[in-house]
N, C-alpha and C positions, 0 to 999 in steps of 0.2 A: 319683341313679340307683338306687340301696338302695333306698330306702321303694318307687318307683314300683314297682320288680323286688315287693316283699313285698305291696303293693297287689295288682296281678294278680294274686299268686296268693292270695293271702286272696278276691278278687272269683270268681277261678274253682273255689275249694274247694267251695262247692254241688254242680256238677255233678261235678266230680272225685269227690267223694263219694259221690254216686250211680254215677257208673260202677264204685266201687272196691267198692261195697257189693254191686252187682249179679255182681261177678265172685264177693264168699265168698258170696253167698247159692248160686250155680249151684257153686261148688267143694263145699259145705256138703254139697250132698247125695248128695258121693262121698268122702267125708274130716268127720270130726268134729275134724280140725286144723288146718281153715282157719280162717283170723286175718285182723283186720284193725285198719291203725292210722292214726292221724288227727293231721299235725302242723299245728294253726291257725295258730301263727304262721308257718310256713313256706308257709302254704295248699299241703299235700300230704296226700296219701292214697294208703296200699298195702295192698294183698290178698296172701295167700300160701297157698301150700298147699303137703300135698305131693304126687308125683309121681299122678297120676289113672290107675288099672288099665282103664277103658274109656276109649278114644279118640276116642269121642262126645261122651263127656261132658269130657273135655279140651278139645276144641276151642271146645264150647260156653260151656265156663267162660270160655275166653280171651276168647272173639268175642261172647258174651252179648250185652255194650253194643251193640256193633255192630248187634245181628239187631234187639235190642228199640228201639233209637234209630230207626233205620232204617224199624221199622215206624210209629212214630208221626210221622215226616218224613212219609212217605207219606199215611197219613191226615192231616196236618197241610194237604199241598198239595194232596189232592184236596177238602178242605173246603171248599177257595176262601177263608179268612181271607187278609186282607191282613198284609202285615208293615210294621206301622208301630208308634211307639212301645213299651209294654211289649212285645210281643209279637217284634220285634225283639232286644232283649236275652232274651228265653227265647229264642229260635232260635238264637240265638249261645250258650246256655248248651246247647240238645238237638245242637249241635254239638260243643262241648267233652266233652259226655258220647258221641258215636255213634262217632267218629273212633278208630279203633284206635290205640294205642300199637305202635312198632317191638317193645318186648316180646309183645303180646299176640300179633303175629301170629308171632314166633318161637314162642312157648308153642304157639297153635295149630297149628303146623309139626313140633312137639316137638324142636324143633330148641335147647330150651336145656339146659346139661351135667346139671344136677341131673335131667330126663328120660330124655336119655341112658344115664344110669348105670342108670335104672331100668328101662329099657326090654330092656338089655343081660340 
């Protein structure tokens, strides 16, 4: 049950990656401290930063994936392609990257302590 568990996530590190990258590139350009790290054999990937002074730009850091996945679903369904074969496994992969994480909508919320603190 190990291997299969490290499988999936090695399989979904692609788009994890892409979502994690999209979060420090949008954080990057309110902080010269955002970071990002990348563990292959655990197929994970995290973004950080710190606390973002506009709130615009918070939100959009957190929900970036979200807005940009989101638009290209959209153009994806009003193109009319079918979802069969390859294009099947990329829709399940512009899934795994669109889909917000329970963090990212608390981040966007500012609702975690490290914000908190700094919002104080």
């Amino acid at each position: 049950m190990r291997r299969l568990t490290q499988l999936a996530g090695v399989c979904s590190l692609p788009p994890t990656l892409a979502h994690e990258a999209t979060h420090w590139a949008i954080a990057r350009c309110g902080t010269a401290e955002a970071e990002i790290a990348v563990e292959v054999t655990g197929g994970r990937a995290l973004a950080a930063w710190p606390p973002l002074e506009s709130k615009a730009l918070r939100v959009f850091a957190f929900l970036g994936p979200t807005v940009f996945g989101s638009v290209l679903a959209l153009v994806w369904l009003f193109s009319g392609v079918s979802l069969d074969g390859w294009r099947l496994i990329m829709a399940v992969g512009l899934a795994i990257y669109t889909v917000p994480s329970a963090q990212d909508v608390r981040g966007a919320l500012g609702r975690q302590a490290v914000q908190q603190e700094a919002d104080s």
